[in-house]
C-alpha positions in Angstrom: 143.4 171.2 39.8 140.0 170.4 38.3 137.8 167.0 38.0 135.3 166.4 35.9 132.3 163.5 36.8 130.3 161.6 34.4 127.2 159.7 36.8 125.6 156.5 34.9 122.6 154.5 36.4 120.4 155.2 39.0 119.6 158.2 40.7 121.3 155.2 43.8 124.5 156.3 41.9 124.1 160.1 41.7 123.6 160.5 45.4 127.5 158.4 45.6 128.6 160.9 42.7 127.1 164.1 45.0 128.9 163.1 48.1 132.3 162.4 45.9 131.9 166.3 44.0 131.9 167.2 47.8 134.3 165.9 49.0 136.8 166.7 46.1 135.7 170.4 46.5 136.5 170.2 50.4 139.9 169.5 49.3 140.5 172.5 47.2 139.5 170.5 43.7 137.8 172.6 41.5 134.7 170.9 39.7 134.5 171.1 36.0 131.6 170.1 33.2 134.1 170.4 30.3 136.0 167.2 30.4 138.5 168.8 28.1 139.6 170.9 31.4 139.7 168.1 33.5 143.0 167.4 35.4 140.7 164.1 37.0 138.0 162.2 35.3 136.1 160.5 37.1 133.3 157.6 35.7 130.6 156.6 38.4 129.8 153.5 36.7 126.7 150.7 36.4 126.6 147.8 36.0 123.1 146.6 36.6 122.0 144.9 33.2 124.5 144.6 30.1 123.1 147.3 28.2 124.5 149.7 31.5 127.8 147.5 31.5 128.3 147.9 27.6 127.6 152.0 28.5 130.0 152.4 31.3 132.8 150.4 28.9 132.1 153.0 26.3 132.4 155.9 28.5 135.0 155.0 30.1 137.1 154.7 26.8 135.9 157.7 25.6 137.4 159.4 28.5 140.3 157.7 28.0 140.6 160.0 25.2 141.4 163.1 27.1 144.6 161.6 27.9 145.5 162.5 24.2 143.6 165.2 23.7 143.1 166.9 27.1 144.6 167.8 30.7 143.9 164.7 31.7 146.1 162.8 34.4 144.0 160.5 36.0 140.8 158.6 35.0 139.5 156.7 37.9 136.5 154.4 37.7 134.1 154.1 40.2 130.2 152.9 41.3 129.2 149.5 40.6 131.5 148.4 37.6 134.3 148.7 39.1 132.7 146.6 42.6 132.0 144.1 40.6 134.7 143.4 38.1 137.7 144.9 39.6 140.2 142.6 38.7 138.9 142.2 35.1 139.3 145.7 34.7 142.4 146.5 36.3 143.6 143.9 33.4 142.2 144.5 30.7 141.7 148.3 31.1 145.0 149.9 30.9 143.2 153.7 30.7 142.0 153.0 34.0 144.4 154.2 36.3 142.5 153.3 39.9 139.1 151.4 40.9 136.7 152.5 43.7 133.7 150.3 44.2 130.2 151.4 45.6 131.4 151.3 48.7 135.0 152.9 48.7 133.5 156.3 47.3 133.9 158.0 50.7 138.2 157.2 49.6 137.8 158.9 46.8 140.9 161.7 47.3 142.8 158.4 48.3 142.5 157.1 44.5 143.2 160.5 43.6 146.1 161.1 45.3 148.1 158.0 44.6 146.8 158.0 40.7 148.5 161.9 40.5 151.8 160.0 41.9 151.4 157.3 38.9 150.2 154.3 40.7 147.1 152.1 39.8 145.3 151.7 42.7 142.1 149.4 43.4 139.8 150.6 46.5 137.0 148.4 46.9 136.3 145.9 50.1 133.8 146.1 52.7 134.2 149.7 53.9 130.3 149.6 53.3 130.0 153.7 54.3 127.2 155.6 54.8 126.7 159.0 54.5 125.1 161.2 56.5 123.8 164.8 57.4 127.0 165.7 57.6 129.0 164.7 54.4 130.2 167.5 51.8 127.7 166.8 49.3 127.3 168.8 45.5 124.2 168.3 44.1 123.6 168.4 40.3 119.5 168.3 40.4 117.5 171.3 40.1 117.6 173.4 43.2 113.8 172.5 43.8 114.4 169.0 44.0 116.6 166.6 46.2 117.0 163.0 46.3 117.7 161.6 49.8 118.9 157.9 50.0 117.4 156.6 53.3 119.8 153.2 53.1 122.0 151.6 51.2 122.3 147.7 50.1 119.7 144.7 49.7 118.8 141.8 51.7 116.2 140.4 48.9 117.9 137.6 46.9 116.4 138.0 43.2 116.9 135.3 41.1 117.8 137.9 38.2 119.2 140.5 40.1 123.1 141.1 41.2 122.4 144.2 43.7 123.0 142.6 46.7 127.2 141.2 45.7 127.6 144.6 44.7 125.9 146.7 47.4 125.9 144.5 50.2 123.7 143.8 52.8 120.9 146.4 53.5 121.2 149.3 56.2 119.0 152.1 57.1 120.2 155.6 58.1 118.5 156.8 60.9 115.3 159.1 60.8 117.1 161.9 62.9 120.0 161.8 60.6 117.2 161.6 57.7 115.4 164.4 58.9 118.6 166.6 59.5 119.2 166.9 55.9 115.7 167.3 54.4 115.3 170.1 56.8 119.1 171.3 55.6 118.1 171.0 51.5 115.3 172.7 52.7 116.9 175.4 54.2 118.5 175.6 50.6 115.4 176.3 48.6 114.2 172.2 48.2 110.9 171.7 47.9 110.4 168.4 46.5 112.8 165.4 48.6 113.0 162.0 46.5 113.5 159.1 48.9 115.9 156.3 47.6 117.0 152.9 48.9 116.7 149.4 47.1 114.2 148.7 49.0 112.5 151.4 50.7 109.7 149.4 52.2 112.6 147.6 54.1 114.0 150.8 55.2 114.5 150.7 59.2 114.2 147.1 59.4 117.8 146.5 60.8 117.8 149.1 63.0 114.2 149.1 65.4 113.3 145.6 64.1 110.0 147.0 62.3 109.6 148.1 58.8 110.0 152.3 60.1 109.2 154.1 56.6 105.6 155.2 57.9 107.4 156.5 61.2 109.9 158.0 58.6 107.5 159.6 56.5 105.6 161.4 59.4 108.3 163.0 61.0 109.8 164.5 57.5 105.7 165.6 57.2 106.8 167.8 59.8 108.9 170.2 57.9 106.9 173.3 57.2 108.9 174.4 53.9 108.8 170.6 52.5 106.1 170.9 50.1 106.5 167.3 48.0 107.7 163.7 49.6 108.1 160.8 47.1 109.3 157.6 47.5 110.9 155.1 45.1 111.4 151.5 45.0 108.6 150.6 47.2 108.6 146.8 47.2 105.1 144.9 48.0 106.7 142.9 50.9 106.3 145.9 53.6 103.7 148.0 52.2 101.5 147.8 54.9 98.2 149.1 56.2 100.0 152.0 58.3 101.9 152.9 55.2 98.7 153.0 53.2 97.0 155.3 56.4 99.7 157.9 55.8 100.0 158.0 52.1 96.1 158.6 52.5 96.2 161.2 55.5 99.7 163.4 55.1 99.2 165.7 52.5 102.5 166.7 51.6 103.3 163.0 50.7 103.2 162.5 46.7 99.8 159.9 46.3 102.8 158.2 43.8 103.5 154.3 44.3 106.3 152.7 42.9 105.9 149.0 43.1 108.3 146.9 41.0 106.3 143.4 40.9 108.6 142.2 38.0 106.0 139.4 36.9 102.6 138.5 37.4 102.7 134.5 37.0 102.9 132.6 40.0 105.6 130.0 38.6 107.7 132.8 36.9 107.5 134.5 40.5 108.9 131.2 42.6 111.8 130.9 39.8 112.7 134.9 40.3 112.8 134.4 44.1 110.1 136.7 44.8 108.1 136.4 47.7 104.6 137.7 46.5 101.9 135.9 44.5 99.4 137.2 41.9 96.9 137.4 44.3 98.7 139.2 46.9 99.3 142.0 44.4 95.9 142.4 43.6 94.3 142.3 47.3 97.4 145.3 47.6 96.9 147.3 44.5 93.0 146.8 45.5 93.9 148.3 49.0 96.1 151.4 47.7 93.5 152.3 45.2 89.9 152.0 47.3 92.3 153.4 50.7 94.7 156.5 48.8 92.4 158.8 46.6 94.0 159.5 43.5 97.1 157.2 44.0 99.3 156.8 40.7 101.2 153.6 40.5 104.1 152.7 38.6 105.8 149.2 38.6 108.2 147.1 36.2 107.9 143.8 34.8 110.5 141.7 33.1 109.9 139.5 30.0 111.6 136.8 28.8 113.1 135.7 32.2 114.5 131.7 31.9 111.5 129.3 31.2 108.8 131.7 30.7 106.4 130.8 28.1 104.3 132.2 25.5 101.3 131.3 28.3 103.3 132.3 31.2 104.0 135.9 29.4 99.7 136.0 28.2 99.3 135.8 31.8 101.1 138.7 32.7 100.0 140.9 29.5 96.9 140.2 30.8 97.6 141.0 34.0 98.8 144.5 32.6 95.6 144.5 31.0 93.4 144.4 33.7 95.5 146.2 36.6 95.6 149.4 33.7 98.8 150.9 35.7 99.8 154.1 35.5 103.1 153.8 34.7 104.8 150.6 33.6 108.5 150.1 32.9 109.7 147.2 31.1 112.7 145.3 30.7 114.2 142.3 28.7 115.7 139.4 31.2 119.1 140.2 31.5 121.8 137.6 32.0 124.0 138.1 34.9 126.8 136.0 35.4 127.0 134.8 39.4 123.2 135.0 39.7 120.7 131.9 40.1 119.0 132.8 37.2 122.2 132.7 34.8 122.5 128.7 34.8 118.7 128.3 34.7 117.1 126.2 31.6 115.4 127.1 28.6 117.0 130.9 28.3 114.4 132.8 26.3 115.9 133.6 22.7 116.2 137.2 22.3 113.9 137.6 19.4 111.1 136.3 21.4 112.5 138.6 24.6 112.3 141.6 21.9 108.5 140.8 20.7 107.2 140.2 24.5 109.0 143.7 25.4 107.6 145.7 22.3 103.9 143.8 22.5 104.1 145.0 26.4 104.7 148.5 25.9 102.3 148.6 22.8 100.2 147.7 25.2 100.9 149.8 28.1 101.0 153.0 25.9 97.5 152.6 24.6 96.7 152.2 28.8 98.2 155.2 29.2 96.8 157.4 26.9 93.3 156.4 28.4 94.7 157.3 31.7 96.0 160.5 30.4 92.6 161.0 28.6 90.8 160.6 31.5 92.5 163.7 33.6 91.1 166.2 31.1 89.1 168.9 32.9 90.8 167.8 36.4 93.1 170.8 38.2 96.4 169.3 39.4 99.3 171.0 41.0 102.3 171.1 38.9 106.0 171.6 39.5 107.8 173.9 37.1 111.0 173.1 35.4 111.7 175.3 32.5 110.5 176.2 29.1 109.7 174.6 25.9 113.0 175.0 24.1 110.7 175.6 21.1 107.7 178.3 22.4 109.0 180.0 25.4 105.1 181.1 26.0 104.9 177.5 27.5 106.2 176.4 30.7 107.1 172.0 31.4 106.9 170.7 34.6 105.6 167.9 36.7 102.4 166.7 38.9 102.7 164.4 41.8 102.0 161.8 39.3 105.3 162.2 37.7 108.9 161.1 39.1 111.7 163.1 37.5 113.4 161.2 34.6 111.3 158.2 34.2 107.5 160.0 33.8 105.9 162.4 31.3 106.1 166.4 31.7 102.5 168.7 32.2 103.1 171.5 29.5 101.6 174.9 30.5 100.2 177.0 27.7 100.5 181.1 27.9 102.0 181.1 30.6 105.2 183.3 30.6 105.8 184.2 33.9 106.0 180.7 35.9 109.7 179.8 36.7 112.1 176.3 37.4 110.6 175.6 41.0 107.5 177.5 41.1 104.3 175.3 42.4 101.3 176.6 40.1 97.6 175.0 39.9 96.9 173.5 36.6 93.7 173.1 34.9 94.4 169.7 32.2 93.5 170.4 28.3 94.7 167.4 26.7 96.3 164.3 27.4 98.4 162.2 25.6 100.3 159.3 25.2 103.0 160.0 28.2 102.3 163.5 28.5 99.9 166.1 29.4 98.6 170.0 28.1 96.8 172.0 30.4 96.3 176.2 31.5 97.2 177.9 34.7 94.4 178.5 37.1 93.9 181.8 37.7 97.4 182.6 37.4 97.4 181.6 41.4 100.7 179.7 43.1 100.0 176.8 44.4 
């Protein structure tokens, strides 16, 4: 018997999709990438903005296909599309032969089992599971890297954002539990441990009644093979100054922020139901960047969110402007039905959604080719991943200023002997719009 996995979304979602491979394997199911070979197909679904609905509808169709044309004998969908529109697709989604939502997927032989005897099953509910230390887990990053989802959930109550019905409420793992498995991927050659959550700042909150990610962060400083920590989703709320003091003191942690402030307008902010104001964001990116030497921040704005005008936007391209971010991710407003925002007035045509979003990144591109400008001459250390597909003399890889998937590569020139995993010192050449050229230093590891 083989299954075959196709993950959509967030690296939130892979983690699920890791522990499901596992646990499938545990029972004897042999994992396959051809989907052609697959007895079980398996979608790990999104359903976070249309655009990530309209994908998982598309892949799960094209699946379908291997009904016809494959082994195929069960397609199952999981992950947050099936969470959130369960019944809709049980109905109107006859390829679908069971449902698992986000937080079902530790039933995952269940839907397996009863979709091999021919029945359409739906396993969603509250079973809200975490996993732990402990839980079969496959993972399909690079050996050298890990990502490590310290809780699962939201408590915040975006205006935009429907997270929190599909996730449910927010709840931490526990920093012995946490610590177990870094030291475990470490064990397995990781060297760089991505920490997850939809709100990391929040992480610990609901278990010792105190934002706990700086306690968090200093005991998984403690591992001698760990060489990178990074941490995503860092929202503004619970950065505080003790978070700042170990960012600035523990070496090992990546000097990386990611803040998503979504807006910079005070109005737009009170409409999206977030808690921060223009000028708290400033006296905070003021205090990472004077406190945390070197510190790259990312964040990600939305544009054309209900109501916001042409002066409203200015403000925040502007703010954009001055801030001069490291990394910016935009998005158009995306209307969610069952969210406060989806009834709100004067929805932004998309036209005007489009021009804000492409003005933005013009914008932000030009920012960051300054940036990138700026690190000529500088010697970084950089991550290798592989090979230029086109010059093999050239090793790609990544600095602490660069999160896997969503940041620019550092390309190495003559050097043939780095490989996938290797830590090297890099002298910068060039930079560019996203992405960096530079030499090996001496030829000496990291």
């Amino acid at each position: 018997m083989k299954a075959g996995f196709i993950s959509l979304g967030c690296s939130k979602n892979l983690v699920d999709t890791e522990n499901m491979l596992g646990i499938l394997k545990e029972h004897g199911i042999e994992i396959t990438n051809d989907p052609a070979e697959a007895d079980i197909l398996i979608v790990n679904t999104c359903a976070f903005i249309q655009s990530a609905k309209e994908e998982s509808i598309t892949t799960i169709l094209n699946m379908a296909e291997y009904k016809e044309s494959g082994r195929c004998r069960s397609l199952i969908v999981a992950g947050c599309l099936g969470q959130r529109y369960k019944q809709e697709l049980l109905d109107d989604m006859p390829e679908a032969d069971a449902i698992i939502g986000t937080g079902s997927w530790s039933r995952i032989m269940e839907a397996v089992e009863e979709t091999l005897k021919g029945n359409r099953v739906v396993i969603t509910g509250d079973d809200q599971v975490l996993y732990d230390e402990h839980t079969p887990r496959i993972r399909t990053t690079p050996g050298y890297t890990a990502y490590v989802k310290i809780a699962e959930g939201c408590d915040n109550r975006c205006a935009f954002c429907a997270i929190p019905m599909i996730r449910g409420r927010f709840r931490s793992r526990t920093i012995d539990d946490i610590r177990d498995e870094v030291e475990h991927l470490t064990e397995q050659g990781v060297k760089e441990v991505i920490l997850i959550a939809q709100d990391s700042t929040n992480y610990g909150l609901d278990l010792y009644g105190h934002p706990a990610l700086a306690d968090l962060l200093r005991e998984l400083c403690k591992i001698e093979k760990l060489k990178w920590i990074r941490t995503l989703y860092c929202y503004p709320k619970f950065f505080t100054d003790e978070l700042i003091d170990v960012y600035a003191k523990e070496p090992k942690i990546c000097k990386y922020v990611d803040l998503p402030l979504q807006h910079a307008h005070d109005s737009v902010l009170r409409s999206m139901r977030r808690p921060d104001t223009q000028e708290q964001m400033r006296v905070l990116l003021k205090k990472l960047r004077d406190r945390i030497p070197g510190v790259t921040i990312r964040s990600t704005f939305i544009v054309g969110f209900p109501g916001e005008t042409d002066a409203q936007y200015q403000t925040l391209r502007n703010f954009l402007e001055e801030q001069r971010f490291d990394r910016v991710g935009v998005f158009t407003y995306s209307r969610e039905e069952d969210t406060p925002a989806y009834n709100m007035p004067n929805q932004v045509p998309e036209d005007i959604m489009q021009e804000r979003y492409h003005d933005l990144m013009s914008l932000q591109s030009k920012i960051s080719e300054e940036i990138n400008h700026g690190l000529e001459g500088k010697v970084i250390d950089v991550l290798v991943e592989g090979r230029d597909e086109e010059q093999p003399n050239i090793a790609v890889g990544r600095s602490y200023r660069d999160a896997p998937g969503v940041d620019g590569q550092i390309y190495i020139e003559n050097d043939k002997t780095s490989k996938p995993g290797d830590m090297v010192r890099v002298r910068v050449l060039q930079g560019f719009t996203y992405d960096v050229v530079g030499e090996r230093v001496d030829g000496n590891e990291a």
